[in-house]
C-alpha positions in Angstrom: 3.9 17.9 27.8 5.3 20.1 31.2 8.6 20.3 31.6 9.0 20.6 35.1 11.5 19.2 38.1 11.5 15.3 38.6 11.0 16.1 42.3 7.9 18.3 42.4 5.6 17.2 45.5 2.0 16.4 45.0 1.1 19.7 47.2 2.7 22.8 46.3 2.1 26.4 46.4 2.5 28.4 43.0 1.4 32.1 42.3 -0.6 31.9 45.7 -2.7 28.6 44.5 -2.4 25.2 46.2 -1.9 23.1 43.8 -2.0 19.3 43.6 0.3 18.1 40.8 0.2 14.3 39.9 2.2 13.0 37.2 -0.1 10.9 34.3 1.9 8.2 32.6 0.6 6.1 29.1 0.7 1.8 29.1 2.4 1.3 25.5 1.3 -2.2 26.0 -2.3 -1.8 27.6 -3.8 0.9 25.0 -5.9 3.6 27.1 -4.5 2.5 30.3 -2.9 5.6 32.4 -1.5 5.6 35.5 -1.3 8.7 37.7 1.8 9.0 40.5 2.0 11.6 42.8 5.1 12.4 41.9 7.2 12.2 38.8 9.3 9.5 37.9 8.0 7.6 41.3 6.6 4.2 40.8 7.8 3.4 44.7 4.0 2.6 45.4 2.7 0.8 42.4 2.9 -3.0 42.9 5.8 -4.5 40.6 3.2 -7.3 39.3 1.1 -4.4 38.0 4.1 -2.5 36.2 5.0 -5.5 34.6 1.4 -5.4 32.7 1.1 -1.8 32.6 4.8 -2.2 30.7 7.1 0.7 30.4 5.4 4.0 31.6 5.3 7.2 28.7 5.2 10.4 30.4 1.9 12.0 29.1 2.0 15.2 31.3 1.6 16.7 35.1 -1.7 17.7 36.0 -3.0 19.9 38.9 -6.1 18.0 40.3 -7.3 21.5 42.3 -6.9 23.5 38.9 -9.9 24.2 37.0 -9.6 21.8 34.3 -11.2 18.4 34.3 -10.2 14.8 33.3 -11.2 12.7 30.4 -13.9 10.4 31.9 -12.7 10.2 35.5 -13.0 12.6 38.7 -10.0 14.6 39.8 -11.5 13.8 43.7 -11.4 10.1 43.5 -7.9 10.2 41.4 -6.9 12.5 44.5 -8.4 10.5 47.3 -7.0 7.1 45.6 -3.3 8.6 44.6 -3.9 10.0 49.1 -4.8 6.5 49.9 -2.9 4.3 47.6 -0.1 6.1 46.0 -1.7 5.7 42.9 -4.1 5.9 40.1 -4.7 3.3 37.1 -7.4 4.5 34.8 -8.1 1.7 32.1 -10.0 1.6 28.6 -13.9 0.5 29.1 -12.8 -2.6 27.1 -10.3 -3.8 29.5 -12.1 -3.9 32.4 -10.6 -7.5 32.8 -7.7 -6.7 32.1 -6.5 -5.7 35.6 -9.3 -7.4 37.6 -6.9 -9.0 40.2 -5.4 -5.4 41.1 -6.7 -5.8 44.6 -5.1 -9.0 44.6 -1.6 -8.0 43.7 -1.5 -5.2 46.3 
């Protein structure tokens, strides 16, 4: 895990690089759920209903979506244009997929 300020901004400038930081949090109740904030420690935009299912969010670690490294099974673009457009990400297990199905709903 990256220690790194609570307050870090999605877009910030580091050695030159833009870099597009997102913070990726773990479900302990929903196992392989993750849910990705632009910002640590802010759950502002995430629907309350959805938190309440999702259950206490575990820190996994902050990721740059512009660095060179790719995600597990999902596209840094549309976890960009999502976290742009929504505030946030939720990436669920394959066996869930009903799990959340009313998301749109609770928005």
């Amino acid at each position: 895990m990256i220690n790194c300020n609570p307050h870090v901004k999605c877009a910030d400038f580091y050695f030159g690089k833009l870099n597009m930081l997102c913070a990726i949090y773990k479900s302990k109740k929903k196992l392989g759920s993750y849910l990705y904030v632009a910002n640590r420690e802010d759950f502002s935009s995430v629907p309350s209903v959805l938190l309440e299912h999702f259950g206490k969010p575990e820190l996994v670690m902050m990721f740059n979506l512009l660095g060179r490294k790719a995600l597990h099974n999902i596209d840094c673009n549309e976890v960009l244009e999502t976290i742009k457009r929504q505030g946030f990400y939720l990436q669920i297990a394959k066996q869930d997929d009903g799990l959340f199905n009313s998301l749109s709903e609770i928005k």
